[in-house]
C-alpha positions as CSV (number, residue, x, y, z in Angstrom):
1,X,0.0,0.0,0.0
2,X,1.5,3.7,-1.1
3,X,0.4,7.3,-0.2
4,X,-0.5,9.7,-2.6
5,X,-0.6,13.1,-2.5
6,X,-3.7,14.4,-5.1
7,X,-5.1,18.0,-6.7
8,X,-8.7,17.4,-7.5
9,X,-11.9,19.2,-8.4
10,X,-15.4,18.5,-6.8
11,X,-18.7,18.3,-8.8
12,X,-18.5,22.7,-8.5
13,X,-15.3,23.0,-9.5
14,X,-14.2,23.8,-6.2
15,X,-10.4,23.0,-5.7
16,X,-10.0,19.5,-3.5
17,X,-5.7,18.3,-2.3
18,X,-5.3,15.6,0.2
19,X,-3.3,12.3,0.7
20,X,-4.8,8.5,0.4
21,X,-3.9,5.2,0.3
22,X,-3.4,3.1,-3.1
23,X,-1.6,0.0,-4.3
24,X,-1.4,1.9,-8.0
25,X,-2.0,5.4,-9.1
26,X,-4.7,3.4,-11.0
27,X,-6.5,2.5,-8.0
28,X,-5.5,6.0,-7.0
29,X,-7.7,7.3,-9.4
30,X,-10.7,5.1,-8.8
31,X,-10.8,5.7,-5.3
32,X,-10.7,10.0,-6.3
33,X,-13.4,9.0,-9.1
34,X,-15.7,7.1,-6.2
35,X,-15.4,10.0,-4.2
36,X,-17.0,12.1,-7.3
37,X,-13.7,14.0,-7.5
38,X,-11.9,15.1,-11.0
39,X,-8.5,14.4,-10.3
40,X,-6.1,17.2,-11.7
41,X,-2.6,15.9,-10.3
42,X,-1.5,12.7,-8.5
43,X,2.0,12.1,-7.3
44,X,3.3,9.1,-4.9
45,X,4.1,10.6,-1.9
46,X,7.7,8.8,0.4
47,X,7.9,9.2,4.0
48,X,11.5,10.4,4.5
49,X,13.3,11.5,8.0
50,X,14.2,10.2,11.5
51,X,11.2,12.3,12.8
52,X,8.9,10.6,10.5
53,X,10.1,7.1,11.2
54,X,9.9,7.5,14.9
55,X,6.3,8.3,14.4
56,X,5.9,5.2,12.0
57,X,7.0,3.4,14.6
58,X,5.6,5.0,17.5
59,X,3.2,3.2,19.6
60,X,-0.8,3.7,19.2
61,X,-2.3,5.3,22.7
62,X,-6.0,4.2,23.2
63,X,-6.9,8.1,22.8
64,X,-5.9,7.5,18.8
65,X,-8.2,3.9,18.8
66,X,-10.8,5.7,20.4
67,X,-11.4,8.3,18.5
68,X,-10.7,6.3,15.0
69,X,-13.6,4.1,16.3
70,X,-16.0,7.0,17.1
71,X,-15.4,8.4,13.5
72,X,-15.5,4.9,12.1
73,X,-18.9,4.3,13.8
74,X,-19.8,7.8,12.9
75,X,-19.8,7.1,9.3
76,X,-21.0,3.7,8.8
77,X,-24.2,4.4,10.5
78,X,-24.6,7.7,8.3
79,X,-24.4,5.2,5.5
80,X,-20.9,5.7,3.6
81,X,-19.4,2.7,2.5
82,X,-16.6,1.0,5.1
83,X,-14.0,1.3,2.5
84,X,-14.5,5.3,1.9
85,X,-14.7,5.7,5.7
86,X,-11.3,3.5,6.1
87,X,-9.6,6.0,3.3
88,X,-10.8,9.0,5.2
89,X,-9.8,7.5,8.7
90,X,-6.1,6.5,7.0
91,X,-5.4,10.6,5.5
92,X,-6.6,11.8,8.6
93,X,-4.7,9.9,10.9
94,X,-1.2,11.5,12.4
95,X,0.1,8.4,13.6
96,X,2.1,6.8,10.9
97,X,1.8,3.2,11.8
98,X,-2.3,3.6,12.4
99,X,-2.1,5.1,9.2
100,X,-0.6,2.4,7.6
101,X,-3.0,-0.3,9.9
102,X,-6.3,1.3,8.2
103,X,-4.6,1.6,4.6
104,X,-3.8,-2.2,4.9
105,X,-7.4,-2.7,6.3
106,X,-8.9,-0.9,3.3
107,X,-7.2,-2.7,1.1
108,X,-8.7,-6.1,2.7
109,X,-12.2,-4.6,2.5
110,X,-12.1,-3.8,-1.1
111,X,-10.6,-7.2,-2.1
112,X,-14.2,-8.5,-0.3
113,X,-12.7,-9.8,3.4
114,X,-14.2,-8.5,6.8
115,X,-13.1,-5.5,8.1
116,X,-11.8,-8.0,11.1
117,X,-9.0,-9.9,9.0
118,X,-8.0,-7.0,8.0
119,X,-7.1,-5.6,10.8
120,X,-6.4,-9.0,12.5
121,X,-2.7,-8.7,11.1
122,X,-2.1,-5.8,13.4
123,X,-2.2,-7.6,16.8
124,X,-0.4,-5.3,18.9
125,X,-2.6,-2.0,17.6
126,X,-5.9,-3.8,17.8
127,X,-5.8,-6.6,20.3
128,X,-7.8,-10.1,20.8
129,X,-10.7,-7.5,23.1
130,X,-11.3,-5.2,20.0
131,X,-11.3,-7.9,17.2
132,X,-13.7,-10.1,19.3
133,X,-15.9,-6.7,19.6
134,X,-15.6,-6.0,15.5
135,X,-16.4,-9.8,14.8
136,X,-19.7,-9.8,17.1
137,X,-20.5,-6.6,15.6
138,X,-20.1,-8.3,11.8
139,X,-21.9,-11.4,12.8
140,X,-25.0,-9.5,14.4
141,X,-24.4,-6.9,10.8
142,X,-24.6,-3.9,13.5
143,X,-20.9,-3.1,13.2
144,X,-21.6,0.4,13.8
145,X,-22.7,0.0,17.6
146,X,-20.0,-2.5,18.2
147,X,-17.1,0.0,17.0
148,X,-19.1,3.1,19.6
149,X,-18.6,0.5,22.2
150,X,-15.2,-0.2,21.7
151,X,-14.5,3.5,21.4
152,X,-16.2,3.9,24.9
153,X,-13.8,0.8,26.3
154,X,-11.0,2.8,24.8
155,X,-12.1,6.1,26.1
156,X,-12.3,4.2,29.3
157,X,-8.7,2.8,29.1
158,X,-7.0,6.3,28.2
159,X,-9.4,7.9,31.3
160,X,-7.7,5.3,33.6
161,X,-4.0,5.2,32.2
162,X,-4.1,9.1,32.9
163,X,-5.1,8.9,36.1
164,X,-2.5,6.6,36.8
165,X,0.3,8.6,35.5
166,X,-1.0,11.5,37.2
167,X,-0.5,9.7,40.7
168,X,3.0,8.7,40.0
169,X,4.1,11.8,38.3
170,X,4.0,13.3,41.6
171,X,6.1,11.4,43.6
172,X,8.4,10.7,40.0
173,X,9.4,14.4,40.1
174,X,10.2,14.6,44.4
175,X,12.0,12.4,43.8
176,X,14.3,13.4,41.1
177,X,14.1,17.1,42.6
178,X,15.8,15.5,46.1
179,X,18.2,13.5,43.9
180,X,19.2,16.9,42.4
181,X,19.8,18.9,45.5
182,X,21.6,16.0,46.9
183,X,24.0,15.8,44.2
184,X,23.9,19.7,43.5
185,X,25.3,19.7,47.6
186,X,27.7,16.7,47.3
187,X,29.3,18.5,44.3
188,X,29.4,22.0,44.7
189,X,28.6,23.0,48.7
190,X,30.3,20.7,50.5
191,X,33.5,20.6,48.9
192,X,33.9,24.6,49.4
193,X,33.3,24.1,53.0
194,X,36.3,21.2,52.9
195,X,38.5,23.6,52.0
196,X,37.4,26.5,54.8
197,X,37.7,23.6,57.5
198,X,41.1,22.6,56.3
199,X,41.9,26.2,56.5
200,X,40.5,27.0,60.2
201,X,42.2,23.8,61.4
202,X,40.9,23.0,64.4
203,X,39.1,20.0,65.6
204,X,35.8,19.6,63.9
205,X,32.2,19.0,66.0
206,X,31.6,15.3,66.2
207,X,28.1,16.2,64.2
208,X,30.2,17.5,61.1
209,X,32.9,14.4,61.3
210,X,30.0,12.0,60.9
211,X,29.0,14.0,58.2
212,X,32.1,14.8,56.3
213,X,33.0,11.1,56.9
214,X,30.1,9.5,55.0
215,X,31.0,12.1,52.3
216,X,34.6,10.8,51.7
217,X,33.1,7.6,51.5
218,X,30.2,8.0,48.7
219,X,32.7,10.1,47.3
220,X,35.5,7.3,47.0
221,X,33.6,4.4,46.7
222,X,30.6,6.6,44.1
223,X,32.1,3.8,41.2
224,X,31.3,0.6,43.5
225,X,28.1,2.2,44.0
226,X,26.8,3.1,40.8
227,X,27.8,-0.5,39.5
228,X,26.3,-2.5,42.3
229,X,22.8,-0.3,41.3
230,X,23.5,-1.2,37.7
231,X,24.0,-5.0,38.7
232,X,20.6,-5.1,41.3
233,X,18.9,-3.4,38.5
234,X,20.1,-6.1,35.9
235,X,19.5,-9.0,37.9
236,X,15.8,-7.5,38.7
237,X,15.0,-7.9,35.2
238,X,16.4,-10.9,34.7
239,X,14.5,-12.4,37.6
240,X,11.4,-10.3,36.1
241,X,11.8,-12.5,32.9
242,X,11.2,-16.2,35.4
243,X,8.2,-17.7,35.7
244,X,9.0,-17.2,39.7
245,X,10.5,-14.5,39.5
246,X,7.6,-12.8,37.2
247,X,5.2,-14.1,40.0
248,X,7.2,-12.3,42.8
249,X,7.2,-9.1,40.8
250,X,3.5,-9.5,40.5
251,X,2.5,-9.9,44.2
252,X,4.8,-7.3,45.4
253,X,3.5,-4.8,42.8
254,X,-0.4,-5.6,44.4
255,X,1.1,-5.0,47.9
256,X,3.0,-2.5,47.7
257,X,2.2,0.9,50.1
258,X,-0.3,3.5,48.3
259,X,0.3,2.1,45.0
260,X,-0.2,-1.7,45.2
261,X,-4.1,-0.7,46.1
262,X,-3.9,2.0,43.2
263,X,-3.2,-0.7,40.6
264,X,-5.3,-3.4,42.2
265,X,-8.9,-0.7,41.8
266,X,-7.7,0.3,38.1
267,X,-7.9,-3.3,36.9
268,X,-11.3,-4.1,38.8
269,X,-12.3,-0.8,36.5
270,X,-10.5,-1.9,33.3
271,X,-11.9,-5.4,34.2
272,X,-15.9,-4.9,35.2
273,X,-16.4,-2.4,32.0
274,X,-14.2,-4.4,29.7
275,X,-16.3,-7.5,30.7
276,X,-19.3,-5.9,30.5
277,X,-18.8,-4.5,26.6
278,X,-18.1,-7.9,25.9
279,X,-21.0,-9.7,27.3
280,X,-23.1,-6.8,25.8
281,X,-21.5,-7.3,22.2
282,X,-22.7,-10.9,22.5
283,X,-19.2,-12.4,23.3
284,X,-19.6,-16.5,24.7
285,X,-18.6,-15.8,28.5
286,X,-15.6,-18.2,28.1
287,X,-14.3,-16.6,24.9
288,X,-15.0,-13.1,27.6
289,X,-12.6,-14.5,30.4
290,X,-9.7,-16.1,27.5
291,X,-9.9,-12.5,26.0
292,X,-10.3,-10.9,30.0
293,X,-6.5,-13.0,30.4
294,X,-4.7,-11.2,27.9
295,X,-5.3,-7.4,29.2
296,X,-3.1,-7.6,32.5
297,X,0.8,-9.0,32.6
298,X,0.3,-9.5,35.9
299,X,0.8,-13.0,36.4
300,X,-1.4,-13.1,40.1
301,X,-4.7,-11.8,38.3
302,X,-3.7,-14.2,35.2
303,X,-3.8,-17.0,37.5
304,X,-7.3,-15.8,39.2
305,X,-8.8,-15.3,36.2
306,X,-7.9,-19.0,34.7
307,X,-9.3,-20.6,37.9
308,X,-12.8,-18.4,37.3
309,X,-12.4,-19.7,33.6
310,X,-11.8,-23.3,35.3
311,X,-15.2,-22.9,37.1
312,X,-17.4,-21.8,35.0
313,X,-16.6,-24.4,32.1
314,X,-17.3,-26.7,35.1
315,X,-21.0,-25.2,35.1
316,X,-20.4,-22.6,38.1
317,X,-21.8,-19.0,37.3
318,X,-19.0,-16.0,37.1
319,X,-19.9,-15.5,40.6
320,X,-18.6,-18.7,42.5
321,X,-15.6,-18.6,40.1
322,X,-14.3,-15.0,41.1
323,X,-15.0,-15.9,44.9
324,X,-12.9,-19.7,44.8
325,X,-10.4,-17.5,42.5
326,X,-9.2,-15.7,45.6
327,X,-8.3,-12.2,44.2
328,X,-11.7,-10.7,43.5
329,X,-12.8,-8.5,46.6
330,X,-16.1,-9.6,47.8
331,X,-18.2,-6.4,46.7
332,X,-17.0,-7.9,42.8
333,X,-18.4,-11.1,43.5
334,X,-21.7,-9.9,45.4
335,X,-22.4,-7.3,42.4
336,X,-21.6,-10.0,39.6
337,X,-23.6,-12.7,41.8
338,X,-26.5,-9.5,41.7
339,X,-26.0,-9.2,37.9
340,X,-26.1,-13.0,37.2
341,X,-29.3,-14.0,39.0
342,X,-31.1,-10.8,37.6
343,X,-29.9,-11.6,33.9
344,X,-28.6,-7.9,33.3
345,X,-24.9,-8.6,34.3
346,X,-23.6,-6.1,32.0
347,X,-25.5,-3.1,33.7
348,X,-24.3,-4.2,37.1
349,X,-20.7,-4.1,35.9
350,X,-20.8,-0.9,34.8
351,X,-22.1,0.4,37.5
352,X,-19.5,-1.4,39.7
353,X,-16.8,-0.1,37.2
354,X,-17.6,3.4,37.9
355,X,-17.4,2.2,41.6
356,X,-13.7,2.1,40.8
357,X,-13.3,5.1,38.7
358,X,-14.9,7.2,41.8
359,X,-12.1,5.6,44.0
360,X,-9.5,5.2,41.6
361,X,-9.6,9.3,42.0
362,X,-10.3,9.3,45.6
363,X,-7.6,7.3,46.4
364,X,-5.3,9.3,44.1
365,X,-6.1,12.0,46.1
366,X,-5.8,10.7,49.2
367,X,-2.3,9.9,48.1
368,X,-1.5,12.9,47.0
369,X,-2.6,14.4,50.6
370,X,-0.3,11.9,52.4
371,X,2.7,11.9,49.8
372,X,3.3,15.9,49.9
373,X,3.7,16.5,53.3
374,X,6.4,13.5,53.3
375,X,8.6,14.8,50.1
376,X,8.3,17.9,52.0
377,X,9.8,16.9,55.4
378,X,12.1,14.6,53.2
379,X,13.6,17.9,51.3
380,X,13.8,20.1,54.7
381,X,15.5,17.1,56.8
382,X,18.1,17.3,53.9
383,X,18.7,20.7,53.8
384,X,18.6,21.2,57.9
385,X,21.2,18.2,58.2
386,X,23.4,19.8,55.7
387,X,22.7,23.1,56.9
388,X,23.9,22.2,60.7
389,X,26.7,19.9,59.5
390,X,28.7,22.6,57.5
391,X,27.8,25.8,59.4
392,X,28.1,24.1,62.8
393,X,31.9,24.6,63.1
394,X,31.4,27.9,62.1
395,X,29.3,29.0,64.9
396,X,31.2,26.9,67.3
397,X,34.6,28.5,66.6
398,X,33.2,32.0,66.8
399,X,32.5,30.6,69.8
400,X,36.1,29.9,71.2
401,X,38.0,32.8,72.8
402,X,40.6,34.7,71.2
């Protein structure tokens, strides 16, 4: 599939220029001529530069799914043909490599495949949850509403991610502003005041030796250091890339202070309204929880999940199988239980799902309540110990009678 770049004229006359996707300036011209366009110029456009390239190969966010299935959705139900929407969506789209997805789609369509093999070769842009969602929406031939609710899920996804990244951005910048000061002090203060003690002679307060002691050691051992961090760093992702050592990662990521809780509430989210768009798309339950598997790395909830999967091909309901699973906290299971025997599960788990959201943000909050006050003691203990270390002999010496 090639870009081209086009000059055309509309049924007034009125000047038209734009980009689309073609395997031939042939087809080129077929695809201006369905559009009711009189093409004036077409030239085969190359995509050339390091910026360009990044952005082939730059990853798709959820925000650029989402809104490619809104517009998709958009158009299909205002009747234009799945192929002219796919060209529209591809000329449109800023992202190189989704560009390239829905140029590769279109040309699927138009050779007379579903729009879901076509973009069943791009796995890691639209994964086993969004082909399962296009493929219920070609089997029931409402395609349209299936695509508005994967753009919600998506919408959902992005809403979640950025909360996320707004909790940790927080503590992400302390903590790199404290490493700065530190270093800033270890490389430019203290050795100045070195030099003034060496000059005052004298025997130094026992506060300042402690403290001038431990920095001649980071200072002659700053090497060992930085390679023993390089080495515990290294082996940590070695050990990450064990089937123990994945599971170890994976429980102390759920437990750990503030954040483990953070994580855990975002998948229950993630989970409930993914779960329910599937079930409400007319997804088999089973196919729900294989699909439910792939969404999380985390190799605790993988487990839980395939023992819920375990029950319910055993003839258990949902219910049973999230509380035996072990993982699932028991407002989960009542809700689902609530949704199962009233036969509108879906409902229940969207409602349970923006449970989550509500505490996802309350909890980020809270966090960021509890977090400050810390960073900000951290900061002034630094300062106040540096502060009394170096100016200590100072005031102690003025001290001293002449």
């Amino acid at each position: 599939m090639r870009s081209y770049t086009y000059v055309a004229r509309d049924a007034r006359g009125i000047r038209r220029d734009g980009m689309l996707a073609a395997n031939s300036p042939q087809e080129a011209l077929e695809v201006l001529h369905h559009r009711q366009l009189t093409p004036v110029g077409i030239q085969e456009t190359l995509v050339k530069g390091a910026a360009n390239r990044k952005s082939a190969r730059g990853r798709v966010k959820s925000a650029d799914l989402a809104a490619v299935c809104w517009q998709l959705s958009t158009m299909l139900e205002g009747g234009m043909s799945i192929t002219t929407a796919l060209d529209i969506l591809a000329e449109d789209a800023e992202n190189l490599q989704l560009r390239q997805v829905l140029q590769e789609a279109r040309a699927h369509v138009s050779e007379g495949r579903l729009l879901s093999e076509g973009l069943g070769r791009f796995p890691k842009v639209f994964n086993r949850l969004a082909l399962a969602m296009i493929v219920a929406g070609e089997t029931s031939g409402d395609l349209g509403q299936a695509l508005r609710a994967l753009a919600e899920h998506f919408d959902s996804r992005d809403r979640i991610a950025r909360k996320i990244r707004g909790a940790t951005a927080y503590p992400i910048f302390v903590v790199t502003l404290i490493t700065v000061i530190v270093i800033g002090i270890m490389t430019l203060i203290v050795p100045r005041f070195q030099i003034i003690f060496e000059r005052l002679g004298g025997r130094l307060p026992a506060f300042t030796r402690g403290f001038m002691g431990l920095y001649a050691i980071l200072c002659d051992n700053i090497l060992y250091f930085l390679v023993a961090a390089a080495l515990t760093v290294g082996a940590g992702v070695l050990l990450s890339r064990t089937r123990g050592g994945h599971r170890f990662w994976s429980r102390l990521l759920l437990r750990l202070p503030l954040f483990g809780k953070l994580f855990c509430e975002s998948f229950l989210a993630m989970f409930c309204r993914t779960m329910a768009t599937l079930l409400e798309a007319g997804v088999p339950i089973l196919d729900t929880l294989e699909i439910l598997r792939g969404t999380t790395a985390n190799d605790v909830i993988v487990s839980a999940l395939a023992r819920v999967k375990q029950h319910v091909t055993g003839g258990s309901n949902v219910a049973l199988g999230m509380a035996a699973a072990g993982f699932f906290p028991n407002m989960v299971v009542k809700m689902t239980q609530v949704g199962e025997e009233s036969g509108d599960l879906p409902a229940i788990l969207r409602k349970t799902s923006d449970h989550y959201e509500r505490r996802i943000a309350s909890s980020i909050e809270a966090m960021t309540s509890l977090l400050e006050p810390i960073m900000i003691t951290t900061i002034g203990a630094i300062v106040l110990v540096v502060v009394i270390a170096l100016y200590l002999p100072i005031f102690t010496m003025s001290d001293v009678p002449h």
